[in-house]
C-alpha positions in Angstrom: 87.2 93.1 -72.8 86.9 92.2 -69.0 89.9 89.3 -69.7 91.9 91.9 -70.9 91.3 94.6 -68.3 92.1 90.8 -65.5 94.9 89.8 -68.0 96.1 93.5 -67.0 95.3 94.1 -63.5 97.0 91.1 -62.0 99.6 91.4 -64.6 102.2 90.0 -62.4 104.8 92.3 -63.4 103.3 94.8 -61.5 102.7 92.6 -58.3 105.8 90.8 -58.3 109.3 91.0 -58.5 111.2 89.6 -61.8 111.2 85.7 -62.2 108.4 85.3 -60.0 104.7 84.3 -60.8 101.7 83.7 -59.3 102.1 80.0 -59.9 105.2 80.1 -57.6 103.1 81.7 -54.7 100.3 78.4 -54.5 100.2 76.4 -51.6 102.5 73.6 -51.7 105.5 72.2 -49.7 103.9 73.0 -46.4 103.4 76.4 -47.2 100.2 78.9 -47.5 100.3 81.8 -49.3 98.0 84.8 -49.1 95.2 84.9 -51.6 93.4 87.9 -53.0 90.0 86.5 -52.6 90.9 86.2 -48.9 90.3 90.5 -49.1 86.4 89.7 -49.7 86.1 88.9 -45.7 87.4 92.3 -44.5 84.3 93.5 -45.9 81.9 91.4 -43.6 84.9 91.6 -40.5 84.1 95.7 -41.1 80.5 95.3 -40.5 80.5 93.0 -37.4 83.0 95.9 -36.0 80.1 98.0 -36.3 77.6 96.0 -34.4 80.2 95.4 -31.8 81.3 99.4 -31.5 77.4 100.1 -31.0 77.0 97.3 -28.8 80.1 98.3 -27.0 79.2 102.4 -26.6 75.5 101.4 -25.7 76.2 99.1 -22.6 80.0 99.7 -21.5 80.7 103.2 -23.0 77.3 105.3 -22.1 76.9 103.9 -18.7 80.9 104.5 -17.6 80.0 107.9 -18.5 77.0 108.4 -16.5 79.3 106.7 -13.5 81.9 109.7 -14.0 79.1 112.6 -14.8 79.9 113.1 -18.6 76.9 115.3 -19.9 76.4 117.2 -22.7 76.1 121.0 -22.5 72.4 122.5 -22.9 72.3 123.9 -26.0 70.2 126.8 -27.3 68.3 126.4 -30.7 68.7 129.1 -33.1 65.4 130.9 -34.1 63.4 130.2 -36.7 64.6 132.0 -39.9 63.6 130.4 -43.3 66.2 133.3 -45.0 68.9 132.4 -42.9 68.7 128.8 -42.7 68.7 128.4 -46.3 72.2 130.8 -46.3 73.7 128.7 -43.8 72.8 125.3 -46.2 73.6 126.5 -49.5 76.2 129.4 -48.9 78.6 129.3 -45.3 78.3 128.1 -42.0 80.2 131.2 -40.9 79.8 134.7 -43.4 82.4 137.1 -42.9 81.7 140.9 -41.9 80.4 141.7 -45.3 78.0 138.9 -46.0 76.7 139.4 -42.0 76.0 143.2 -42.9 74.0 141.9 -46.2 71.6 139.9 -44.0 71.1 142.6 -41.8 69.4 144.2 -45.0 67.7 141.6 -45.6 66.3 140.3 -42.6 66.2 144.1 -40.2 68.4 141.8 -37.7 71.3 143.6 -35.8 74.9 141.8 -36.7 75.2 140.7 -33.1 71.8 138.5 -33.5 73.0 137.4 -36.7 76.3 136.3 -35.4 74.2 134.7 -32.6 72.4 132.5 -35.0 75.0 131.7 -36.9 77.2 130.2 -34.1 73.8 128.4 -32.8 72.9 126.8 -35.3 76.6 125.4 -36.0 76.7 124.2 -32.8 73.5 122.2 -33.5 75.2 120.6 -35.6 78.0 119.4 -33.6 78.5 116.0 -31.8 77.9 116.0 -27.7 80.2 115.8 -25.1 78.8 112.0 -24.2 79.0 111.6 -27.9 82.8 112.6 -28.0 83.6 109.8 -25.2 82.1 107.0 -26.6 83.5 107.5 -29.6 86.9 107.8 -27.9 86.5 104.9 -25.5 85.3 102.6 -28.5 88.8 103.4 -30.2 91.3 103.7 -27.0 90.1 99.7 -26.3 90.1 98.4 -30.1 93.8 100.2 -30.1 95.0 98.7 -27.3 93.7 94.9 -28.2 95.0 95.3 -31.5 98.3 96.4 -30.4 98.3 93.4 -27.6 97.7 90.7 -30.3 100.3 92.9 -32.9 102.3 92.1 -29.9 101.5 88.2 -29.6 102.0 87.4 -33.0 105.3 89.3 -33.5 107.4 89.0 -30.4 108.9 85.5 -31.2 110.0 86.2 -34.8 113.2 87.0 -35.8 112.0 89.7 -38.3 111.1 92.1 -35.3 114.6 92.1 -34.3 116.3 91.7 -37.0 114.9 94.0 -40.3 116.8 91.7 -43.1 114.6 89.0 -42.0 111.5 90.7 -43.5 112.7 90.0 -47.0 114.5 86.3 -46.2 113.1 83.9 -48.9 110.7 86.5 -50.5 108.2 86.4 -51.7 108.2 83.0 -51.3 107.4 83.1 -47.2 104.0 81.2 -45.9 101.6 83.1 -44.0 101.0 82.6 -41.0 97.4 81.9 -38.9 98.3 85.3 -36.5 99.3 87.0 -39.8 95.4 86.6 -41.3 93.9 87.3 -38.4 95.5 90.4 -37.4 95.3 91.5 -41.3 91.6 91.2 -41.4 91.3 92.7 -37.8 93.2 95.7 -39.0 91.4 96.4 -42.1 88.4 95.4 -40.9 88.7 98.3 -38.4 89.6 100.9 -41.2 87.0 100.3 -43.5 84.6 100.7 -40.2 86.2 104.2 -39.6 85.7 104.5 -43.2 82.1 103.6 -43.4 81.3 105.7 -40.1 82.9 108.6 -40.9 79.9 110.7 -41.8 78.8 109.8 -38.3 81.7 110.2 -36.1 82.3 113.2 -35.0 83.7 115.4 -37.2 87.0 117.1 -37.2 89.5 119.8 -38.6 91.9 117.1 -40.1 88.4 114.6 -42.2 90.0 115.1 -45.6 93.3 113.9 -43.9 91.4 111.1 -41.9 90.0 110.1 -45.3 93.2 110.0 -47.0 94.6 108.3 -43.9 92.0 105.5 -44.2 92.6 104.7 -47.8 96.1 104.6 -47.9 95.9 102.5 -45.3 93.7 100.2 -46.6 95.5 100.3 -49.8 98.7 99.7 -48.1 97.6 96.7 -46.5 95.9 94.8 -49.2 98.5 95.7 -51.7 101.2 94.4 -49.1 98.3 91.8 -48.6 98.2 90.6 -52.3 102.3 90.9 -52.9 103.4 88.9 -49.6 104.3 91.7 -48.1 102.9 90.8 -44.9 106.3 90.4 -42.4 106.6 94.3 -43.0 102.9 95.0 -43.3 102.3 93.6 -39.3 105.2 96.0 -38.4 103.9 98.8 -39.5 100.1 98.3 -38.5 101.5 97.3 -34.3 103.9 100.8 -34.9 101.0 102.7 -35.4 98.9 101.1 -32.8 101.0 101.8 -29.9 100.5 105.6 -30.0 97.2 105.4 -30.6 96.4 103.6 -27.6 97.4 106.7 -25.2 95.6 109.6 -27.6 92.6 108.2 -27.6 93.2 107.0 -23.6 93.6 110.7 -23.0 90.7 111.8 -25.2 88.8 109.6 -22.6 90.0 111.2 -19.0 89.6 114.6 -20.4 86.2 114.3 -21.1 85.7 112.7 -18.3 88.1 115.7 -16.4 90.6 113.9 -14.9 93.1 116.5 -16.2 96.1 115.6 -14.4 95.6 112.0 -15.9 94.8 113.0 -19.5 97.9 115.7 -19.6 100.2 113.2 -18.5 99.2 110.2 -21.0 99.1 112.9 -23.8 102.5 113.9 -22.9 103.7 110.4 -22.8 101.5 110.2 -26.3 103.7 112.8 -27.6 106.7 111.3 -26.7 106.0 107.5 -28.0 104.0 109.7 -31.2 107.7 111.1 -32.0 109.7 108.1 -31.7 107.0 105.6 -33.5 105.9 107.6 -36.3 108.9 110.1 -36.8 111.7 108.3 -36.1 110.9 104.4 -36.2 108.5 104.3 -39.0 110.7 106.6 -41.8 114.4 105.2 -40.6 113.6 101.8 -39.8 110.6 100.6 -41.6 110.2 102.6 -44.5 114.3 102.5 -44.9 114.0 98.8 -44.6 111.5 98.8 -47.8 113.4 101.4 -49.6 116.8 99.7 -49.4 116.7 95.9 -48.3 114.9 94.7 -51.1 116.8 95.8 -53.8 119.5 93.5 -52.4 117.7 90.6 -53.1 115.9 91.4 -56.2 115.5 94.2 -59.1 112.8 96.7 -58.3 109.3 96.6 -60.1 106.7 98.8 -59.8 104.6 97.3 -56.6 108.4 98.3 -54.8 107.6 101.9 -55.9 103.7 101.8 -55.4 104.6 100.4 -51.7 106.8 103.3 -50.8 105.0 105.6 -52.4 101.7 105.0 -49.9 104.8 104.9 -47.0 105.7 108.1 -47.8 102.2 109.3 -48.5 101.2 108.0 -44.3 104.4 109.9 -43.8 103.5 113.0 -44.8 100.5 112.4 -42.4 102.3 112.1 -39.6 104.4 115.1 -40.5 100.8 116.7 -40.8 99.8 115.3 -37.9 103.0 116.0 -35.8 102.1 120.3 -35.9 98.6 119.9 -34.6 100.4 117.5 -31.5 103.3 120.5 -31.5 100.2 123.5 -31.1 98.8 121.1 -29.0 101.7 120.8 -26.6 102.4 124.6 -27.0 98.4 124.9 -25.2 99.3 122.2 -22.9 102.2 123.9 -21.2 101.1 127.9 -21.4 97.7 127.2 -22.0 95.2 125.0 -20.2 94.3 122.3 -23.0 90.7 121.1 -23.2 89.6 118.5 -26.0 91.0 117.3 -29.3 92.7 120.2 -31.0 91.5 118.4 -34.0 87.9 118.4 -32.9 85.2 121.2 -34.4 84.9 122.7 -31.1 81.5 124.0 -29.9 81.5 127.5 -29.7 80.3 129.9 -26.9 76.8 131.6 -28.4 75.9 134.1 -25.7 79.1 134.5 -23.9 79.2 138.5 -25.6 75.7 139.1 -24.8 76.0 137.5 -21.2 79.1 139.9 -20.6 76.9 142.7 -22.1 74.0 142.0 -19.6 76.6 141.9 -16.9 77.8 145.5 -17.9 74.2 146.7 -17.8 73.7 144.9 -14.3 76.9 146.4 -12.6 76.1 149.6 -14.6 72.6 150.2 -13.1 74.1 148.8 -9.6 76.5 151.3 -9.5 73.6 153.7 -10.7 72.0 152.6 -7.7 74.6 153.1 -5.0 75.4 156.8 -6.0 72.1 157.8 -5.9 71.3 156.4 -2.7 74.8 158.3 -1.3 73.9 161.2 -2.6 70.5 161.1 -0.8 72.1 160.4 2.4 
C-alpha cells in the first residue's frame, strides 16, 4: 500500500516534463541536482530562525526601543464578570445592539458599561506597542538580508537579464551552492512565520497571511523538487525588495518618526506596484506561462506551478486595496499603524468626553450663579 501511494506521489509524470526521469536529474557530469530529501533541513533552518528572532528582539530590538521611548499604553482591565466573560469566549468578541441589550437583562448593567467591557477586554487581548516593533524590526532586517544575498547570488547570471535563460537546458540545469542556501533561508523563514503565527501579532488579513505562507512554501519546494529553482530565486528577491521598506516603516512609525515612516511607505507603495503588480504577473509569471512550452509539452507540475502564481497573485491584488485605503489615510488622513493590524480601541474615550460635559456643565453652573450674585 505505501509503495503504491510512493509509486504515485513521485510519479514522475506529474513532476516532470515528457521524456524526462528522475534518473536523468542524478548527479553526474559535473552537475548537482536538487534532491527532495534536501526539504528535511528547512525544518531544523525554521527553528534556529526562531531562537535567533528571540535572541534578536530580546537584546537588539527591546533595547532600541527603550533608546527611542516605544511604550505600551496603560491598559485598563475589564471587571470581573463570570456571565460576560464566558459570552465573550464562547459567543462574540463584539455583540451587536441586540445581543448588548440582552446582557443588560441579564446582568442589570447599562449598555454603555457593557460596551465598556467589551472593548476592554478585547484590548487585553491585543499585542503592545513594544510588541508591535519588535516584531517589525525582526522582519524589516531578515527582509533586507535576504534580499542582499537574493541580490549576490543573482546579479551575475544571465537568467536575470535575460528571461529565456530560466528554461536553457531544463530541467537538466545543476544547482548551484547560492541557490540551496538562499532556498533553505527562504523557507526556513516561512515555516517560522508559520509556526509563530498564533503568537505574532494578529491581524485583519491572518487567513490571507496563512494562505500566503503555504503557497509559498508550496511554491518553493515544488519548484524545489522540479528544478525550478532559476525562476524560483526570482520570484523569492521580487518579493523581498518591497518588503524591506513596509516593515522599515512599520518600525519609524512606532517609534514616531512620521515624516520618515510616510515617506518609505510611499516609496513602499511605489516599488509594491511595480514588483508585485507589474513585474511579478508580466514578467515572471508570463515567463512560466509561455516560455516553457517552447521547449517542452506541458504536464501537470507546469499547471500546478502557475496555479500557486496566480494564487500569490490574487494576494497581491488582495493586498494592493488595503495599501490603496492606506494611501487614501495617508494623504487626507493622518495614518497611524498597520492598516492591517487589530487596532486597540479607545475604552473610555465616550465616558471621558461625558465627564468633560458634566465638568464644563457644572463650571458654567458655577459662573452664572456667582454673576448673578454680584
Amino acid at each position: 500500500m505505501l509503495q503504491t501511494v510512493s509509486d504515485w506521489v513521485w510519479w514522475e509524470r506529474l513532476w516532470l516534463p515528457v521524456n524526462v526521469s528522475w534518473s536523468d536529474l542524478e548527479d553526474s557530469e559535473g552537475r548537482v541536482y536538487a534532491k527532495a530529501y534536501q526539504l528535511y533541513a528547512v525544518l531544523p533552518c525554521a527553528l534556529c530562525l526562531l531562537l535567533v528572532r528571540y535572541l534578536f528582539e530580546r537584546y537588539l530590538a527591546t533595547p532600541l526601543a527603550n533608546i527611542w521611548g516605544i511604550r505600551d499604553r496603560v491598559r485598563l482591565k475589564a471587571e470581573r464578570n463570570p456571565l460576560l466573560e464566558n459570552y465573550f469566549c464562547q459567543q462574540t468578541r463584539a455583540p451587536s445592539q441586540a445581543d448588548v441589550s440582552s446582557l443588560c437583562k441579564k446582568t442589570s448593567w447599562s449598555e454603555r458599561k457593557i460596551q465598556v467591557w467589551f472593548k476592554r477586554r478585547r484590548n487585553q487581548e491585543r499585542a503592545g506597542l513594544r510588541k508591535r516593533f519588535c516584531e517589525a524590526s525582526w522582519r524589516c532586517v531578515f527582509y533586507f538580508f535576504a534580499f542582499a544575498y537574493g541580490v549576490l547570488a543573482l546579479y551575475d547570471k544571465p537568467w536575470l537579464y535575460n528571461l529565456r535563460e530560466v528554461w536553457a537546458g531544463f530541467p537538466k540545469q545543476s544547482m548551484l551552492p547560492s541557490q540551496y542556501w538562499y532556498y533553505l533561508l527562504e523557507m526556513g523563514f516561512y515555516l517560522s512565520l508559520l509556526l509563530s503565527l498564533t503568537f505574532d501579532v494578529k491581524r485583519k488579513d491572518f487567513k490571507e497571511q496563512v494562505i500566503h505562507h503555504i503557497a509559498t512554501l508550496t511554491l518553493l519546494s515544488f519548484s524545489w523538487i522540479s528544478n525550478y529553482i532559476r525562476i524560483g530565486t526570482l520570484v523569492m528577491a521580487v518579493h523581498d525588495s518591497a518588503d524591506i521598506l513596509l516593515e522599515g516603516a512599520k518600525v519609524f512609525n512606532y517609534a514616531k518618526w512620521h515624516q520618515t515612516a510616510n515617506t518609505m511607505f510611499v516609496v513602499f507603495t511605489v516599488l509594491f506596484t511595480l514588483t508585485r503588480l507589474v513585474i511579478f504577473p508580466f514578467w515572471l509569471i508570463h515567463c512560466t506561462w509561455v516560455y516553457p512550452v517552447e521547449e517542452f509539452a506541458p504536464f501537470f507540475g507546469y499547471y500546478f506551478f502557475n496555479a500557486m502564481l496566480l494564487l500569490l497573485q490574487i494576494l497581491h491584488l488582495y493586498w494592493a486595496a488595503l495599501i490603496s485605503r492606506m494611501v487614501y489615510k495617508l494623504i487626507f488622513s493622518k495614518l497611524e499603524g498597520d492598516d492591517r493590524s487589530d487596532e486597540e480601541e479607545d475604552d473610555d474615550s465616550d465616558s471621558q468626553k461625558e465627564r468633560n460635559h458634566k465638568l464644563s456643565h457644572r463650571n458654567g453652573s458655577g459662573a452664572r450663579g456667582r454673576a448673578n450674585g454680584h
